[in-house]
Backbone bond lengths (Angstrom), bond angles and torsions (degrees), N, CA, C in turn:
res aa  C-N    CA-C-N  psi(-1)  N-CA   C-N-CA  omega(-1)  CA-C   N-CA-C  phi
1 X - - - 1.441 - - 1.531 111.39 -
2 X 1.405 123.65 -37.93 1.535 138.19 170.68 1.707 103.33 -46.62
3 X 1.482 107.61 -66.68 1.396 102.70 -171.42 1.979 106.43 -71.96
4 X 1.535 128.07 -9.92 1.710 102.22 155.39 1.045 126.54 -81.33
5 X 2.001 121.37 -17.55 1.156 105.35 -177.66 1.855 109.36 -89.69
6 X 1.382 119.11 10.51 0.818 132.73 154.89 1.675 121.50 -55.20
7 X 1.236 119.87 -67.88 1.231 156.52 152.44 1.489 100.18 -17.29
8 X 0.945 109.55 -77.16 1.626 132.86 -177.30 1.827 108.84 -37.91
9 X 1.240 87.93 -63.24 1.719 111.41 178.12 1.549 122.06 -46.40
10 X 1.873 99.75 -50.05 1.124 98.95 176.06 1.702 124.36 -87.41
11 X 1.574 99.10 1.92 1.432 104.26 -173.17 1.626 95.25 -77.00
12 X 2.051 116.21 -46.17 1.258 107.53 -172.22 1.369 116.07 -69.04
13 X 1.181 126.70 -26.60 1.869 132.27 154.31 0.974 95.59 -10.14
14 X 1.653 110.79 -92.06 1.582 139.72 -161.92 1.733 98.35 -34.81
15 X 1.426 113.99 -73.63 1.189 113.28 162.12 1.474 145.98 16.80
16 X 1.402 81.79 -81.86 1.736 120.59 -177.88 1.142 108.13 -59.92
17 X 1.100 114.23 -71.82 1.788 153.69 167.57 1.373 109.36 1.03
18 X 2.175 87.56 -75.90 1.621 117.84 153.89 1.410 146.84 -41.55
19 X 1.692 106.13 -28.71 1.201 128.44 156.15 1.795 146.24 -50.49
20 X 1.839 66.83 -47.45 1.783 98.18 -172.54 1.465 102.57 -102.44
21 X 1.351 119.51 -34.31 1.828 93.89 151.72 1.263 135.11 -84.79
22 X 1.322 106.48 11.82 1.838 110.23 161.67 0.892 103.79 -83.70
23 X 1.269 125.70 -47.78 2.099 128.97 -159.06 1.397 85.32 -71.70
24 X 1.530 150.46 -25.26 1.503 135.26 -172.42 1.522 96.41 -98.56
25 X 1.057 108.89 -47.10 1.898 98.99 174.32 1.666 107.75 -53.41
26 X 1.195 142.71 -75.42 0.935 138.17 161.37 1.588 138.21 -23.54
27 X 1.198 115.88 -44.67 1.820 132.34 129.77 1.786 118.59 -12.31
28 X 1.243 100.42 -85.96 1.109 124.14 170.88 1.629 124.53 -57.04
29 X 1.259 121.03 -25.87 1.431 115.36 -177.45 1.547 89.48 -81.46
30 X 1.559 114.98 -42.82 1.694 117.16 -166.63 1.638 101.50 -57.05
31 X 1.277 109.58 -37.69 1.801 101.67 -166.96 1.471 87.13 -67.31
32 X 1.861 131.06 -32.93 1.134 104.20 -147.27 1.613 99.85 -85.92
33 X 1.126 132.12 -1.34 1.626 129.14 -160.96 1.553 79.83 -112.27
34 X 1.204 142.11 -67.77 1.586 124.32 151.19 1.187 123.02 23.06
35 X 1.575 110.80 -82.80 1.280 129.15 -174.65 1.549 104.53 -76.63
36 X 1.096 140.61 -52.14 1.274 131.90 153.24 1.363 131.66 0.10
37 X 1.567 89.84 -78.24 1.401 86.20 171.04 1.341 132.17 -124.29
38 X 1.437 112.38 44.90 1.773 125.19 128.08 0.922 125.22 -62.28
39 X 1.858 124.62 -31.55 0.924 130.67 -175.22 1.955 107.33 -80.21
40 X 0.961 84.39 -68.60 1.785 92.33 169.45 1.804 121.48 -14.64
41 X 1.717 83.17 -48.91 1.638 91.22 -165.73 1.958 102.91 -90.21
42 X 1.344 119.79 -1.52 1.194 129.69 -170.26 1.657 93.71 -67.04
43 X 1.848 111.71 150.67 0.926 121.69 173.36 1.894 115.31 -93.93
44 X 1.107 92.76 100.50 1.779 124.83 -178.90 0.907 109.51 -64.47
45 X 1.198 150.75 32.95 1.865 138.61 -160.93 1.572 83.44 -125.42
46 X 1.368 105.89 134.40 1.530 136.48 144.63 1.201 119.69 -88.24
47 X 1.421 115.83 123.57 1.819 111.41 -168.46 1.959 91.03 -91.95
48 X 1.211 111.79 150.26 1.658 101.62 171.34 1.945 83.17 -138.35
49 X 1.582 84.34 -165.28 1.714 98.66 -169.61 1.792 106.00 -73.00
50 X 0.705 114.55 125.72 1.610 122.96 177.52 1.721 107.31 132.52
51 X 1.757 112.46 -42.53 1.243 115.55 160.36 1.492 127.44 3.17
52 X 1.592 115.89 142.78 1.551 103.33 132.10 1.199 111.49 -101.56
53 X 1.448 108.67 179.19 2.153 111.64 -141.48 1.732 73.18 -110.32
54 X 1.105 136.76 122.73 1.450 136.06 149.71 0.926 120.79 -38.95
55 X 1.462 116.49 139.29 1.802 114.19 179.36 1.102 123.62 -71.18
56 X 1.649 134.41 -173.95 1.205 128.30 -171.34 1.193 94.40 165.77
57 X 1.634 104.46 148.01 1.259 126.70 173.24 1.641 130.42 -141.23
58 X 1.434 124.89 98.00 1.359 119.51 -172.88 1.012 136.38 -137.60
59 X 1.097 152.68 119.13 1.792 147.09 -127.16 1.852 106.08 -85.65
60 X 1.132 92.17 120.10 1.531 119.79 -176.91 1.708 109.38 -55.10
61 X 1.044 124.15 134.49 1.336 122.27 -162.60 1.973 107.88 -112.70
62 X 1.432 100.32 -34.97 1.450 98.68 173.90 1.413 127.16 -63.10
63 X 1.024 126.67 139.13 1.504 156.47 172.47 1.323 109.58 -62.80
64 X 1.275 124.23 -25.58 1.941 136.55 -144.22 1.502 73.60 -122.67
65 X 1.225 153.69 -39.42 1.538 136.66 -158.30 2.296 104.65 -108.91
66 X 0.923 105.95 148.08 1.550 112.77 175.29 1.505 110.38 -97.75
67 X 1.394 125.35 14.41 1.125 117.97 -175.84 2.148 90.99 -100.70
68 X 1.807 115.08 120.82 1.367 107.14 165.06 1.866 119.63 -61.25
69 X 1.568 108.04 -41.82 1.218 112.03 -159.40 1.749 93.17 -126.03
70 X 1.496 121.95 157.03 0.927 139.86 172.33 2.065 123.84 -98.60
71 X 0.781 136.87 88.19 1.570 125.97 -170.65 1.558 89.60 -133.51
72 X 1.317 107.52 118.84 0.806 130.92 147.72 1.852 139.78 -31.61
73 X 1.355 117.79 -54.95 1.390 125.12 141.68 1.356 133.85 -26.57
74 X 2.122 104.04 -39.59 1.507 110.26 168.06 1.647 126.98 -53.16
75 X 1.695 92.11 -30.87 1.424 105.70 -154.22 1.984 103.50 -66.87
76 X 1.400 93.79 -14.03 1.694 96.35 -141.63 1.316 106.28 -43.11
77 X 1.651 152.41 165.23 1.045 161.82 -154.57 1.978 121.34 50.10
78 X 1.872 101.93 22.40 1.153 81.37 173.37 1.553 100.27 -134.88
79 X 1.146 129.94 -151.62 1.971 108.05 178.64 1.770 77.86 -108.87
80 X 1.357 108.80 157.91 1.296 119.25 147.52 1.068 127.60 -123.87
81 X 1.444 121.12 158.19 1.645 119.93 -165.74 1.779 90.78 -120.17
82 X 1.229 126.31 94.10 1.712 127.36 -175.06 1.484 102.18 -88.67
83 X 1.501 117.08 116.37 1.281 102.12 -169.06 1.703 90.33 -121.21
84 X 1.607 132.76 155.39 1.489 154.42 144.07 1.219 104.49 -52.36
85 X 0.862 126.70 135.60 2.180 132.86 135.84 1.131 103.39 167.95
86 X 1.410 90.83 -170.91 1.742 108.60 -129.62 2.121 83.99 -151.45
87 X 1.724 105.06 135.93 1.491 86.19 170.16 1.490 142.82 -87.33
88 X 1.935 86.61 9.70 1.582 120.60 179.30 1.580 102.35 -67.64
89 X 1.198 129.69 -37.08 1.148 164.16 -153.29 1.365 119.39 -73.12
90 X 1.721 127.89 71.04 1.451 132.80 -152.96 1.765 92.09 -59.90
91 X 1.694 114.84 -80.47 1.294 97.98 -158.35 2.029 120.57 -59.76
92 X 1.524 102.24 -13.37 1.826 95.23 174.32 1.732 95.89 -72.33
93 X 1.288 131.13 -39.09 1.651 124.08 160.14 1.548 118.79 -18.06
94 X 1.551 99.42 -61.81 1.843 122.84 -163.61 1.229 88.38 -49.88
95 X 1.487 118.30 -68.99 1.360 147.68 -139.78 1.850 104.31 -55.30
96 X 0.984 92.29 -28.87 2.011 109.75 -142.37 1.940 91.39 -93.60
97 X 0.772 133.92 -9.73 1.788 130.00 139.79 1.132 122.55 -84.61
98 X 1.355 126.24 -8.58 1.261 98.79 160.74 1.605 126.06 -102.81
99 X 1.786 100.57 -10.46 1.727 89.29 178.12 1.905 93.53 -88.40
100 X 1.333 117.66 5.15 1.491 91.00 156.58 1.597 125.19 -94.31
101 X 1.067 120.32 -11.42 1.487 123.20 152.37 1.223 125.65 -57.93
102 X 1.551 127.17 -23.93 1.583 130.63 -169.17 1.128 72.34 -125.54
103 X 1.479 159.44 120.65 1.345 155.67 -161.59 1.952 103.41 172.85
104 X 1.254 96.41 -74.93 1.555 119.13 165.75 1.697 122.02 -56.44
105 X 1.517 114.19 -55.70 1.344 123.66 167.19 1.687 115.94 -35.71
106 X 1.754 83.13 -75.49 1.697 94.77 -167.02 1.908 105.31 -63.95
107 X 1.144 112.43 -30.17 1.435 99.64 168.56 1.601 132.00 -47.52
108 X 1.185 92.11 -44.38 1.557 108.12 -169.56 2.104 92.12 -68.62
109 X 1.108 114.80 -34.38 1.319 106.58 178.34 0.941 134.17 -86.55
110 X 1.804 106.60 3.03 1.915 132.02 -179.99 1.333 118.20 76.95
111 X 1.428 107.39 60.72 1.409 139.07 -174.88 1.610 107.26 -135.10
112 X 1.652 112.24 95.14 1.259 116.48 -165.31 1.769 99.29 -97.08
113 X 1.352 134.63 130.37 1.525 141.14 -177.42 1.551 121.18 -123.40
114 X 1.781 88.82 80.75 1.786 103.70 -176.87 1.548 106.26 -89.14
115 X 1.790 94.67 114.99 1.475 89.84 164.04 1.429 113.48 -119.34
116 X 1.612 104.11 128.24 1.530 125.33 -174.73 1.659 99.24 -79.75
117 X 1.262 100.73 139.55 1.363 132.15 -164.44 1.714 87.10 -110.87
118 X 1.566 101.94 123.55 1.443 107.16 160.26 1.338 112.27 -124.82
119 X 1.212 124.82 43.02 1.480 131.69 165.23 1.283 107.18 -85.35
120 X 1.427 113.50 161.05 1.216 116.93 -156.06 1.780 111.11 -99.05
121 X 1.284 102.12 -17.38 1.917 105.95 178.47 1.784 99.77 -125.69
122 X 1.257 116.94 -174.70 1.003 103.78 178.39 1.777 114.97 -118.61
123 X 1.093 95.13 -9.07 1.411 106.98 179.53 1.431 114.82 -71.85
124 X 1.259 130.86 -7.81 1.345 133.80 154.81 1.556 110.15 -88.19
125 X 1.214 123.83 -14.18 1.366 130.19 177.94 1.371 97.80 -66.94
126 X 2.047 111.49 -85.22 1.267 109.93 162.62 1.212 132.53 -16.35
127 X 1.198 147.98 -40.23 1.714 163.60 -152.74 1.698 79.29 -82.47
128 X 1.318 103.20 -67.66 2.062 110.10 -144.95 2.036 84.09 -67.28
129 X 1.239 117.25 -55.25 0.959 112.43 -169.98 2.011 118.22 -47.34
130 X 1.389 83.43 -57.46 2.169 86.65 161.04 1.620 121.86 -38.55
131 X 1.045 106.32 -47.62 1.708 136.31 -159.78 2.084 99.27 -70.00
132 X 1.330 101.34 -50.16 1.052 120.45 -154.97 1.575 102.88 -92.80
133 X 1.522 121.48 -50.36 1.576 141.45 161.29 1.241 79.99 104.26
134 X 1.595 153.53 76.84 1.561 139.52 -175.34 1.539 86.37 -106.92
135 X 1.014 106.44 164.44 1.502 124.80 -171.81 1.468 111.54 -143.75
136 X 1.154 122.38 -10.01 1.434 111.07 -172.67 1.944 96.27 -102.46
137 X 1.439 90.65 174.86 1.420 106.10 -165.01 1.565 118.56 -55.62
138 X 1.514 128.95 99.07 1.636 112.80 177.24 1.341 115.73 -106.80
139 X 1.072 133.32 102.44 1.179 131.21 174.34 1.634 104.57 -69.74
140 X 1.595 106.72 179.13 1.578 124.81 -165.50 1.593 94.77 -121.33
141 X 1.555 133.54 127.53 0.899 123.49 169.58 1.649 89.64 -113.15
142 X 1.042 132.48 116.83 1.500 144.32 159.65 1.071 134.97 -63.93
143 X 1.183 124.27 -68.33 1.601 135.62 168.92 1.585 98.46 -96.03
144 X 1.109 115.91 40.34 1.955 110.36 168.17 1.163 107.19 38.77
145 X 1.100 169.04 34.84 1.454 155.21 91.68 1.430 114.67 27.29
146 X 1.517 103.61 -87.41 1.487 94.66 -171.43 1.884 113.18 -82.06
147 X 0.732 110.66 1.30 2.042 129.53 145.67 1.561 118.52 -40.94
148 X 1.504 83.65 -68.23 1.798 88.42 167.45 1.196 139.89 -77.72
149 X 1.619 106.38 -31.74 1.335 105.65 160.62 1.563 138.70 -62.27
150 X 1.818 106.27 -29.78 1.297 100.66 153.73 1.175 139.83 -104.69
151 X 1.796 105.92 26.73 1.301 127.95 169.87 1.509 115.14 64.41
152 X 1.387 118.64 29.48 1.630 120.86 172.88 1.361 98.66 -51.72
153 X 1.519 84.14 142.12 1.341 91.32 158.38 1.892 119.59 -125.14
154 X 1.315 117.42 -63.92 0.916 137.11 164.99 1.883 114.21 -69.10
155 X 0.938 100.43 152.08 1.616 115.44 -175.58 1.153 142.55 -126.45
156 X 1.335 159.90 109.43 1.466 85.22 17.08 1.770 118.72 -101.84
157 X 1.396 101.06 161.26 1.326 116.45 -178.04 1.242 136.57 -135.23
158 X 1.644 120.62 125.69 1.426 123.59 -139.77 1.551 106.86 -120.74
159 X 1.580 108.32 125.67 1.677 103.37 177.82 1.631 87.99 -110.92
160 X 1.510 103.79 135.18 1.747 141.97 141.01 1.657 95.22 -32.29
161 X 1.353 109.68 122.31 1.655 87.77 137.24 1.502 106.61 -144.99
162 X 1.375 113.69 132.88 1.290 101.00 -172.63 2.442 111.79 -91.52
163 X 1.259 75.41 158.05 1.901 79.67 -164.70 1.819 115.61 -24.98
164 X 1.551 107.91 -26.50 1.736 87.19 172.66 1.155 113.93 -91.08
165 X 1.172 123.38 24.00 1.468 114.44 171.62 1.532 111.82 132.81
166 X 1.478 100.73 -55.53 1.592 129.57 -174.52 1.272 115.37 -11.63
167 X 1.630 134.02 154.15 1.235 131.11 159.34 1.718 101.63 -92.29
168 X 1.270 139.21 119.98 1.325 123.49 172.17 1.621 103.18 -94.64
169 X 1.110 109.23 -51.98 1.757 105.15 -179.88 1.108 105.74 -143.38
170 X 1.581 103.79 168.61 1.331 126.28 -171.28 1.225 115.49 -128.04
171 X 1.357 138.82 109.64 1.635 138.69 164.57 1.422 128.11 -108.98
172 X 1.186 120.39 119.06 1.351 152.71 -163.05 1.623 101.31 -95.68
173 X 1.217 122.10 80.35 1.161 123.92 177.70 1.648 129.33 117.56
174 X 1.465 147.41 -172.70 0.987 123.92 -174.10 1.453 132.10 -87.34
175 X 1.188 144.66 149.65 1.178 145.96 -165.23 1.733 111.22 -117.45
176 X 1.771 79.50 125.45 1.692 79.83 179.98 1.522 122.14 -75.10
177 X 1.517 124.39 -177.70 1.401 108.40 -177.89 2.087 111.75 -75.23
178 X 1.154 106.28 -36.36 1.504 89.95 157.95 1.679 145.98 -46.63
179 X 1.608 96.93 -39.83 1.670 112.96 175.73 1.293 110.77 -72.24
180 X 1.405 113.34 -47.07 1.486 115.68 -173.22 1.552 105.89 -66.39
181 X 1.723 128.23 -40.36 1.655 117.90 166.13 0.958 100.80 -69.42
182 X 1.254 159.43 23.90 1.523 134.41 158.57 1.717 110.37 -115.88
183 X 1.373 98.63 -41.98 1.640 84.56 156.37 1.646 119.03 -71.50
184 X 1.132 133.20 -11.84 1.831 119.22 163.19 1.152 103.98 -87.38
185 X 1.391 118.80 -16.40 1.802 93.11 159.82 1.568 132.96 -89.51
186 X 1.227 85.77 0.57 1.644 96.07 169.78 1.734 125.33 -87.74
187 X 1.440 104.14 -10.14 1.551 119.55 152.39 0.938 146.94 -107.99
188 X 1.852 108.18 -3.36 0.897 107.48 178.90 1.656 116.31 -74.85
189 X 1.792 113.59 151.48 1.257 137.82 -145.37 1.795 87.23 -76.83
190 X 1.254 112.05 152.49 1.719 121.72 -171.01 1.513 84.56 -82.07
């Protein structure tokens, strides 16, 4: 009788065993068709130069600017210079005196220069912004939203847009004070 309930025991083992690596096989195929098709249904578009610049809307964090919220749509009829960074970010650092020197100029000629903040709190935002005296519009992108939508990758990184909307160029990295006046004069509004 010892060696069936033996028998018995190891049959419900086997069982079990069998059970509990189906319920994880089954687990796992679901995350994997899951992930499938989140991905599937994800919006895939790369904006390049010729583009229109997708809209957007996100609450402005500087103190030095009078704009509360940022949307893009508001801007329409002026060029914008949409720039990425981060204050982790040595060359978006470099970068960030000189579009506040051409800041005042190109405004007055309807050349609006939003730079999206992808830091993660804002109190290091504030800090660079004190440090720096920037004045033009920075919004807070938080949960990367508008990151993903225009698919940054590298940082920092600056889309052209000229007043109808347009993407004219794209720069992947920092801009010296020559490049950066010649791309705002390439949007700025006639």
């Amino acid at each position: 009788m010892n060696l069936e309930k033996a028998h018995q025991k190891k049959q419900r083992k086997k069982r079990n065993r069998l059970i509990y690596r189906g319920a994880i096989l089954a687990v796992l195929v679901g995350a994997l068709i899951f992930a499938i098709v989140t991905n599937l249904q994800k919006d895939n578009t790369v904006y390049r130069a010729g583009d229109q610049a997708p809209d957007f809307q996100l609450q402005q964090i500087s103190d030095n600017n009078e704009l509360e919220t940022v949307r893009l749509s508001d801007l329409e009829g002026k060029g914008v210079m949409l720039n990425f960074w981060a204050t982790w970010c040595k060359p978006c650092e470099a970068e960030m005196p000189y579009m506040q020197e051409l800041y005042p100029e190109y405004k007055e000629k309807g050349v609006e220069i939003v730079a999206v903040s992808l830091d993660s709190t804002e109190l290091v935002v504030d800090q660079f912004i004190d440090r720096y005296d920037l004045t033009f519009p920075i919004p807070h992108d938080r949960n990367g939203e508008i990151r993903d939508l225009y698919k940054v990758g590298p940082i920092p990184s600056t889309f052209f847009i000229s007043p109808d909307g347009e993407i004219k160029d794209i720069v992947n990295g920092a801009l010296t004070l020559d490049l950066l006046e010649g791309y705002l004069n390439e949007i700025t509004p006639e």
